[in-house]
VOLO-775449 format. One record per atom (N, C-alpha, C): residue in three letters; x, y, z. Coordinates in steps of 0.02 Angstrom, whole numbers, plus 50000, padded with zeros to 5 digits. Example, Ala and Ser with C-alpha at 12.3 -4.5 7.8 and 13.67 -1.06 7.14 Angstrom:
// residues 2
Ala506604971650390/Ala506154977550390/Ala506604983550390/Ser506424988850354/Ser506844994750357/Ser506455000250394/
END
This chain:
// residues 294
Unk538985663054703/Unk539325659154652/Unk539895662954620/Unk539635670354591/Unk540165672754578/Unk540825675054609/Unk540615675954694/Unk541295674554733/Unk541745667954745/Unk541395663954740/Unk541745657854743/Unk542275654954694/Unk541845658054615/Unk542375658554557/Unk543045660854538/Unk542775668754591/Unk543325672854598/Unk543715669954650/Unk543625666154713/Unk544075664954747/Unk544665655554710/Unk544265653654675/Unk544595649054635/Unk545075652754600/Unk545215657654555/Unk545485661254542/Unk545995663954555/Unk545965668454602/Unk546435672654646/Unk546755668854682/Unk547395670154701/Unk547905667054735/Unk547515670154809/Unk547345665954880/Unk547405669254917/Unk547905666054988/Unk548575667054950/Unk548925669254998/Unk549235675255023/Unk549445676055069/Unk549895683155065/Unk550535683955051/Unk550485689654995/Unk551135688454979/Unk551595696255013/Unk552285694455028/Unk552555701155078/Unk553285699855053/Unk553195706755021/Unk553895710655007/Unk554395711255062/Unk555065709955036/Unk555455710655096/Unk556195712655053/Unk556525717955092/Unk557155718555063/Unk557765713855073/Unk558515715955063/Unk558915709655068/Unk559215715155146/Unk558965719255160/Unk559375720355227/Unk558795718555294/Unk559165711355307/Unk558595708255363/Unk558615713455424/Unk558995715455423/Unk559085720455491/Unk558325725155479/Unk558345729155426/Unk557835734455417/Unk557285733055409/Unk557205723555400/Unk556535722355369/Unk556175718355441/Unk556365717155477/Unk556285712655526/Unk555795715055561/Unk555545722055570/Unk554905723855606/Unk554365724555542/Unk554515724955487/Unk553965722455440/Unk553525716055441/Unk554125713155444/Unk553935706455441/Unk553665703955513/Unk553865705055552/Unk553435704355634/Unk552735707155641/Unk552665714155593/Unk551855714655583/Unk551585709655558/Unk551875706155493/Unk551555704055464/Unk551305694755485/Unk551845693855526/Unk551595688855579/Unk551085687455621/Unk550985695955659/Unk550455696655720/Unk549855698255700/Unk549875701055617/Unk549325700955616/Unk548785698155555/Unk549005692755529/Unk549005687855465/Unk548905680855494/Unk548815679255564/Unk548745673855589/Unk548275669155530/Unk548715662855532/Unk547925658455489/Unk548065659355445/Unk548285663755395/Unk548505666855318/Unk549255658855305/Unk549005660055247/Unk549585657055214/Unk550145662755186/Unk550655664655203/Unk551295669355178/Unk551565665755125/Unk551835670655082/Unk552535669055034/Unk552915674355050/Unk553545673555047/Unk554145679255030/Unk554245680654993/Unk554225688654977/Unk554425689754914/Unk554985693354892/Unk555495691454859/Unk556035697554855/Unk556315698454791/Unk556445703054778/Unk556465704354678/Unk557295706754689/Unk557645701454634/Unk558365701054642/Unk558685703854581/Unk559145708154600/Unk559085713054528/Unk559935709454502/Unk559905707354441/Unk560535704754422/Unk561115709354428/Unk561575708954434/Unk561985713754448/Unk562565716454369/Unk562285725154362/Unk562325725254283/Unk563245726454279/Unk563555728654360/Unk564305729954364/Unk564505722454381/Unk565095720654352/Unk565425714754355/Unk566245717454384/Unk566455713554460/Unk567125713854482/Unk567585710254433/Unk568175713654425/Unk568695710954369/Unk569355712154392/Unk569785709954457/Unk570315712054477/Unk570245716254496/Unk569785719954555/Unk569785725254594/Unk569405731254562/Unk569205730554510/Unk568755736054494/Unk568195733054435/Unk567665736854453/Unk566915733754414/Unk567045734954350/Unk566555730954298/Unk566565732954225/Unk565975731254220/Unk565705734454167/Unk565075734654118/Unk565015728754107/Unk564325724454124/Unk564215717354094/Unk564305713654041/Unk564265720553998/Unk564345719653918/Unk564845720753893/Unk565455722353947/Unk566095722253924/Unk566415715753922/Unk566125710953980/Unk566405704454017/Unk566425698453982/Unk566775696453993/Unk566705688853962/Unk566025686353999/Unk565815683853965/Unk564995679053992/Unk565025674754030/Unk565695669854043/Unk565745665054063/Unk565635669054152/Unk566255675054148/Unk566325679554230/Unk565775682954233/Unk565125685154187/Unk564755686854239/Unk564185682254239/Unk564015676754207/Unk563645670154228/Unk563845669454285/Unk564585668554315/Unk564815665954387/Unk564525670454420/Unk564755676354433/Unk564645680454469/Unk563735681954495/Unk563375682054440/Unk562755684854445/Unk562345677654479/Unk562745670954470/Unk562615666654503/Unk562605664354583/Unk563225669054590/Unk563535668754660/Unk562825675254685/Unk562825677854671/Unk562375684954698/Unk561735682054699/Unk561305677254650/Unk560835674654671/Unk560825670654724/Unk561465667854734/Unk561505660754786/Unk561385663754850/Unk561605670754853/Unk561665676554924/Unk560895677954929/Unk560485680054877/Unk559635682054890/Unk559485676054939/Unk559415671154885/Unk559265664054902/Unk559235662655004/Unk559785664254984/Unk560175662855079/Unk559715668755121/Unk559665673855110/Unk559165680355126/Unk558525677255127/Unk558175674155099/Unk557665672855092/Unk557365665655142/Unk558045660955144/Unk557845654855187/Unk557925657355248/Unk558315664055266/Unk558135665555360/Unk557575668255343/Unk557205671455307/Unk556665675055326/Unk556215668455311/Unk556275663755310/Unk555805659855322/Unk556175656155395/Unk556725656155411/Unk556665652855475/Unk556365657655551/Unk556485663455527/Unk556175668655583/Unk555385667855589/Unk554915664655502/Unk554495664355519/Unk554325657955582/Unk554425652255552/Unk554375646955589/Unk554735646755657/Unk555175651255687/Unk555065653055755/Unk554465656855776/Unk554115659355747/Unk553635660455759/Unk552895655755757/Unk553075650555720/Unk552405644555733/Unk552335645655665/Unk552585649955602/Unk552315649855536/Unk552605647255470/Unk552275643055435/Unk552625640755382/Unk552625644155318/Unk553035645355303/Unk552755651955239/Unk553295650155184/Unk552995652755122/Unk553455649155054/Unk553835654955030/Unk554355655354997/Unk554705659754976/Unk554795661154893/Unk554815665954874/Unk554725668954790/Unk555285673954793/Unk555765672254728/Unk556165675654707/Unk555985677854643/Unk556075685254626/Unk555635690154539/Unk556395691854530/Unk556665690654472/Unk557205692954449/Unk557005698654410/Unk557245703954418/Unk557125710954355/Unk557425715154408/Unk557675721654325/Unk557995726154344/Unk557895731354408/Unk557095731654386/Unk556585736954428/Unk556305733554496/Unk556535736554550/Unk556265731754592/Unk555395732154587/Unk555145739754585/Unk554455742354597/Unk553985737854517/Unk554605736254461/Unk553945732754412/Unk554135727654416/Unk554495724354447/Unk554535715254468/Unk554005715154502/Unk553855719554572/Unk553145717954611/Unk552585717554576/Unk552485722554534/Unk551905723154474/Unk551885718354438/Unk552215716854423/Unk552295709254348/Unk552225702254391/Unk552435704654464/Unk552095696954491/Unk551625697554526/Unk551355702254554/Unk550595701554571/Unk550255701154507/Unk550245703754439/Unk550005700654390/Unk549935692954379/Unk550615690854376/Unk550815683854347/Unk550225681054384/Unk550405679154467/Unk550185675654504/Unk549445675654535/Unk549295681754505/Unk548495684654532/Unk548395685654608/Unk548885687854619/Unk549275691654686/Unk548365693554719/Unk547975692254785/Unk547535696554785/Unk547715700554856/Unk547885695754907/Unk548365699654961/Unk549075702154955/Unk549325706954948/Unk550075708754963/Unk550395712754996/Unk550855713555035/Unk550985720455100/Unk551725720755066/Unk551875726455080/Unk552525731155065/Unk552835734955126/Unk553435737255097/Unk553615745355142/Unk553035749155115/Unk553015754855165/Unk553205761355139/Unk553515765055138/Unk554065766255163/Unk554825768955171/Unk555135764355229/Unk555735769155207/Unk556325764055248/Unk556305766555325/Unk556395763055394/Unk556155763355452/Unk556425768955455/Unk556795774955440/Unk557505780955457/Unk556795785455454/Unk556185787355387/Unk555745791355372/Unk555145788755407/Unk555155785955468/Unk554605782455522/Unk554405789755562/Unk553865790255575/Unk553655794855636/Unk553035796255653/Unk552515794955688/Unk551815793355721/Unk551305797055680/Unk551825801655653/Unk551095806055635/Unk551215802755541/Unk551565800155526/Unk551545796555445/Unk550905793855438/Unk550695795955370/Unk550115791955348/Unk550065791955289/Unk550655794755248/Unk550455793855177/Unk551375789255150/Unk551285790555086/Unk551855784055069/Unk552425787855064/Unk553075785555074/Unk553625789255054/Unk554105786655031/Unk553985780754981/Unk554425778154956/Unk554145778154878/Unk554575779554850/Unk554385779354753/Unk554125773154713/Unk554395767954759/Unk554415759554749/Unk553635760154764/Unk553565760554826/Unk552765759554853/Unk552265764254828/Unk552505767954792/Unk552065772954760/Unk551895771754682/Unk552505769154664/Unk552315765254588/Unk551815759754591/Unk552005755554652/Unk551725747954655/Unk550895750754670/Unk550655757054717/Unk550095758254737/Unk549865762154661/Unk549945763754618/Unk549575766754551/Unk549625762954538/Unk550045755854497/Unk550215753554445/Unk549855745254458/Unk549715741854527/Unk549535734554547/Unk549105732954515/Unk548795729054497/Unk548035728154476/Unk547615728454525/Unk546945729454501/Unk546505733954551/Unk546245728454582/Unk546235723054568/Unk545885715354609/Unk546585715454657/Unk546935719154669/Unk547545716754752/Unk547565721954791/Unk547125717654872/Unk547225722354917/Unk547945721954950/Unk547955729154962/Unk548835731654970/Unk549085736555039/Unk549225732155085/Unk549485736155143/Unk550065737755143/Unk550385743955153/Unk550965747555157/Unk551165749055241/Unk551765746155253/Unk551975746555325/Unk552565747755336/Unk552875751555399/Unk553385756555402/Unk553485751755475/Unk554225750655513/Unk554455750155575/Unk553915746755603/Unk553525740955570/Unk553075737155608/Unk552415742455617/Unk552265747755595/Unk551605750255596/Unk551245749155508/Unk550635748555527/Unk550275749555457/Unk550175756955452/Unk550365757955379/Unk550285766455363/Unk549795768555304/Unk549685760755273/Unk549335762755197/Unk549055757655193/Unk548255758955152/Unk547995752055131/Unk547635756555058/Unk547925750355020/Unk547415753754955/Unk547055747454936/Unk546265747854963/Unk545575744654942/Unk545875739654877/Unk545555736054871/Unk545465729954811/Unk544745732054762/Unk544795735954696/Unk544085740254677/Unk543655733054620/Unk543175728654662/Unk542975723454618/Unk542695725254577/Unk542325731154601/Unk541695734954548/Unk541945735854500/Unk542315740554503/Unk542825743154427/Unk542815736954360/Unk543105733254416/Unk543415726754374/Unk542775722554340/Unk542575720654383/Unk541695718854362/Unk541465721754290/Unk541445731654309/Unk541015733554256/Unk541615734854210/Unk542185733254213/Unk542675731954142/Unk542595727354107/Unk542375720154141/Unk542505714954122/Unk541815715454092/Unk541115718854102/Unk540625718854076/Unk540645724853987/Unk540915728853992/Unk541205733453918/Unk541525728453879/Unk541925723853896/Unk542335718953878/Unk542095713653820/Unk541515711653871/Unk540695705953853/Unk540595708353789/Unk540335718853814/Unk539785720253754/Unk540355722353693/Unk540915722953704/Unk541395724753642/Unk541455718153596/Unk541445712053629/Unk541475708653571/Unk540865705753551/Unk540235706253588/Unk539745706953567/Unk539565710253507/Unk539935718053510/Unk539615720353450/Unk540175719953407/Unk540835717353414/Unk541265714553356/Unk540955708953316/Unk540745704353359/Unk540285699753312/Unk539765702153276/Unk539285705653300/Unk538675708953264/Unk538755714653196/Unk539555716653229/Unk539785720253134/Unk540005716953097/Unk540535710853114/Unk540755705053088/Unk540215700753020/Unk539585700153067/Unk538855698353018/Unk538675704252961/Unk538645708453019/Unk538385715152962/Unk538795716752889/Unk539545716652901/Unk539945719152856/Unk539925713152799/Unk539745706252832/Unk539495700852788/Unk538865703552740/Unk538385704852767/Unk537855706852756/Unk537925711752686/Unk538305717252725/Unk538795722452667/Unk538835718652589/Unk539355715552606/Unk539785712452572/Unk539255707852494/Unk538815704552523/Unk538355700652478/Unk537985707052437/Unk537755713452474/Unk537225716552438/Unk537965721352388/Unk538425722252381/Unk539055725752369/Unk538875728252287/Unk538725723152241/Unk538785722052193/Unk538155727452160/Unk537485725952196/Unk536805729352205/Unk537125737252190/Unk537205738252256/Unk537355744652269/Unk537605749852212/Unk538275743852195/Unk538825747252145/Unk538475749252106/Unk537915745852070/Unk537785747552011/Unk537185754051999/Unk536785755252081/Unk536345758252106/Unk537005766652105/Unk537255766252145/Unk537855771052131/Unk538105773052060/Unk538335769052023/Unk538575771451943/Unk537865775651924/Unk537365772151917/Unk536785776451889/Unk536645782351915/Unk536845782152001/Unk536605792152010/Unk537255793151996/Unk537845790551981/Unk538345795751932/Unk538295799151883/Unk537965795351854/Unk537825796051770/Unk537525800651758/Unk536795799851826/Unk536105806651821/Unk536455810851827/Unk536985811051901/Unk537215818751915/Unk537535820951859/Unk538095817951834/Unk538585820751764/Unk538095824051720/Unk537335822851681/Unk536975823351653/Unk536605829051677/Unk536345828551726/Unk536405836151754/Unk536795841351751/Unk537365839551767/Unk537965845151779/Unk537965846751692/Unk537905843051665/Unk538035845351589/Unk537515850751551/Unk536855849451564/Unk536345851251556/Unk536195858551606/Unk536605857651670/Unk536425864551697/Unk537065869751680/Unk537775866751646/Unk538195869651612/Unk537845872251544/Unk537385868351510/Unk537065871751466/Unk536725876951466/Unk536415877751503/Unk535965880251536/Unk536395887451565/Unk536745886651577/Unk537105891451606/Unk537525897451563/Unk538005892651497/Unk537775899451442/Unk537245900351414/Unk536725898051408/Unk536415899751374/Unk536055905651417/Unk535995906351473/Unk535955911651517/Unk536345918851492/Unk536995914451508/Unk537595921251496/Unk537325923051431/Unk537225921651380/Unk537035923751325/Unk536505927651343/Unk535925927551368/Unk535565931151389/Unk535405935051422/Unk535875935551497/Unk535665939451537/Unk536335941451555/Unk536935937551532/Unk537415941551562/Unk537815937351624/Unk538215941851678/Unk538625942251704/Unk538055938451780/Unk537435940851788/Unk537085940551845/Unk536725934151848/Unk536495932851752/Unk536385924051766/Unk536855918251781/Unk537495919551750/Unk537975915851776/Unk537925916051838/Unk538105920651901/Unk537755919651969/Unk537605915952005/Unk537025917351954/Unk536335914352002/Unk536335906751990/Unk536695904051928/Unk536855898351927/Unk537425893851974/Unk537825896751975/Unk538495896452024/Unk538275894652097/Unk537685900152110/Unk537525897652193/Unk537135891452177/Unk536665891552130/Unk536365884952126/Unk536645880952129/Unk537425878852129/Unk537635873052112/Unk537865873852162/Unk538325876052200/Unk538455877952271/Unk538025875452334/Unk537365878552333/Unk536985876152368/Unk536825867552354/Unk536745866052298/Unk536805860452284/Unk537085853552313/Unk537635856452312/Unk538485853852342/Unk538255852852422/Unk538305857152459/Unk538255857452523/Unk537665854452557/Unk537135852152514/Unk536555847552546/Unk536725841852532/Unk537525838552526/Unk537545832152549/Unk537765829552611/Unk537835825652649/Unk537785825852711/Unk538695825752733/Unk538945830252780/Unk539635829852795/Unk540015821752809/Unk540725821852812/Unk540835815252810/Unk541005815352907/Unk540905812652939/Unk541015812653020/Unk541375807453056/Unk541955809353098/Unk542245805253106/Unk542265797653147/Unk541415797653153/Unk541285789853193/Unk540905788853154/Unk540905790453058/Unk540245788253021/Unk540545781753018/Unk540105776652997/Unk540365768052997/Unk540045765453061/Unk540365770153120/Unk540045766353171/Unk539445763953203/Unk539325758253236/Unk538455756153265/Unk538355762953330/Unk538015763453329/Unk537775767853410/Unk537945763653457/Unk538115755753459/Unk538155752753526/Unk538765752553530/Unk539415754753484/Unk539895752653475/Unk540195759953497/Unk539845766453477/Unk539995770653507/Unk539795772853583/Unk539575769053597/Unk539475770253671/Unk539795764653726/Unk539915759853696/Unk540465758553721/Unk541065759353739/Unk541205763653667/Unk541825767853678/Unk541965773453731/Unk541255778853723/Unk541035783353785/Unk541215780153873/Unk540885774553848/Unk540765770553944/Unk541695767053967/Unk541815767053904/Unk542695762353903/Unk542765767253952/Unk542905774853897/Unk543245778853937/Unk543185783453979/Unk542315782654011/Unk542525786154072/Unk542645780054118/Unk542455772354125/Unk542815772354178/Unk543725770454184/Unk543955770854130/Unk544665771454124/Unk544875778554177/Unk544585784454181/Unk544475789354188/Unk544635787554258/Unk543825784954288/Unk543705784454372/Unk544345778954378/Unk544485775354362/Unk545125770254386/Unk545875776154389/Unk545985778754358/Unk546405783054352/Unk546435788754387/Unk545805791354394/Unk545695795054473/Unk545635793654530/Unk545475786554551/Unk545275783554608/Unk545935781454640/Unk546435780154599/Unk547275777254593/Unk547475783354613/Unk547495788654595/Unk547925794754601/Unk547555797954682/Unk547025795454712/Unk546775799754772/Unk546925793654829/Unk546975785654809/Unk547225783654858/Unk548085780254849/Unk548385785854802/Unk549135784554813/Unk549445793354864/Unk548945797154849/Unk549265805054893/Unk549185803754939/
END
């Protein structure tokens, strides 16, 4: 049941990165043909607005431009992705495949991929891993910065193949467990937000009680302190320099048998161990990311 939920959920198509130079991408994308049979594809290509604007033969700062010239312009440059994107869907369908196409506008190409396998709940997605020039038989780890951000940074529910000149070079696992026992810390965090929520209610009614339970051991202690100040010349009168002392530590010792103030006092025990369990597996996700991105 609970897979079935999750597959309502999750997008499962595949989604595949592709650059705007069809030349370089074209054995990517032929893996991803031969071996995705049956899969539903999207294209994906993240179109970065263009921040230099042409002005009579030489570029200017966007923010120098009149708005009207670089609306045109940044228009014309999408119209060019666009066109990039409908052959890579006609190469598919020479191939027998019908596949949909996605355009991510942002600066970053590597956090457009991130922000839309988010958006979309991306659970299949394939990439480069470098550009075909850094190809060679014995490759097996990533060499592109893009594919190395996207492999730390994806969410951990998207399995992620990385492929070079039509070979697969990288796969980083889909970790459900993780996610599972996050989504279970998650449960008991507001579990016990509600259960302090009551309590601090709870607080709150007896408040008044308390206060007045409090003023009275003020009063005792002041009454003390006064009485053992009495007490204390009347010592010095008597004994001097050594009863004062012996009074001094008494009050000293006094002092120090109240209990320190600590910096998770307030907290429930279940609330602190949640916190404990948060962060080690923040920990293992963060290690597990860093051993299958080297």
């Amino acid at each position: 049941m609970e897979e079935k939920e999750e597959a309502g959920v999750m997008d499962e198509r595949i989604y595949v990165a592709l650059g705007r130079e069809i030349a370089n991408n074209k054995s990517n994308l032929a893996w991803v043909l031969d071996n995705c049979q049956g899969n539903k594809i999207c294209i994906v290509l993240v179109h970065r607005p263009p921040q230099m604007i042409p002005v009579l033969g030489t570029k200017f700062d966007a923010a120098t431009v009149d708005e009207e010239l670089v609306r045109a312009y940044r228009e014309k440059q999408k119209a060019k992705t666009d066109k990039i994107l409908d052959e890579y869907l006609r190469i598919c369908l020479r191939k027998g495949v019908q596949a949909e196409k996605l355009c991510v506008e942002m600066n970053s190409i590597e956090k457009g991929i991130v922000q839309m396998i988010s958006e979309n709940k991306v659970r299949k997605f394939i990439m480069g891993a470098a550009s075909d020039k850094h190809f060679s038989t014995k490759m097996e780890d990533l060499r592109s910065k893009k594919a190395i951000f996207v492999c730390q940074q994806a969410s951990a529910t998207c399995h992620i193949r990385f492929t070079c000149k039509g070979y697969l070079i990288h796969t980083r696992e889909a970790r459900m467990d993780e996610v599972r026992a996050l989504s279970a810390l998650l449960s008991d965090f507001q579990r016990l937000v509600t259960s302090q929520s009551s309590a601090n209610l709870d607080q709150d009614s007896g408040g008044s009680k308390r206060k007045s339970e409090h003023e009275e051991g003020e009063e005792e202690e002041r009454t003390s302190r006064t009485s053992s100040s009495r007490s204390a010349s009347t010592l010095s009168y008597f004994g001097g320099s050594e009863a004062s002392s012996s009074v001094s530590v008494m009050e000293e010792i006094s002092n120090r048998s109240s209990p320190p103030s600590l910096p998770c006092s307030g907290m429930g025990l279940g609330m602190i161990t949640f916190l404990i369990n948060s962060t080690k597996l923040w920990q293992r996700l963060a290690i597990q990311n860093h051993k299958h991105c080297e």
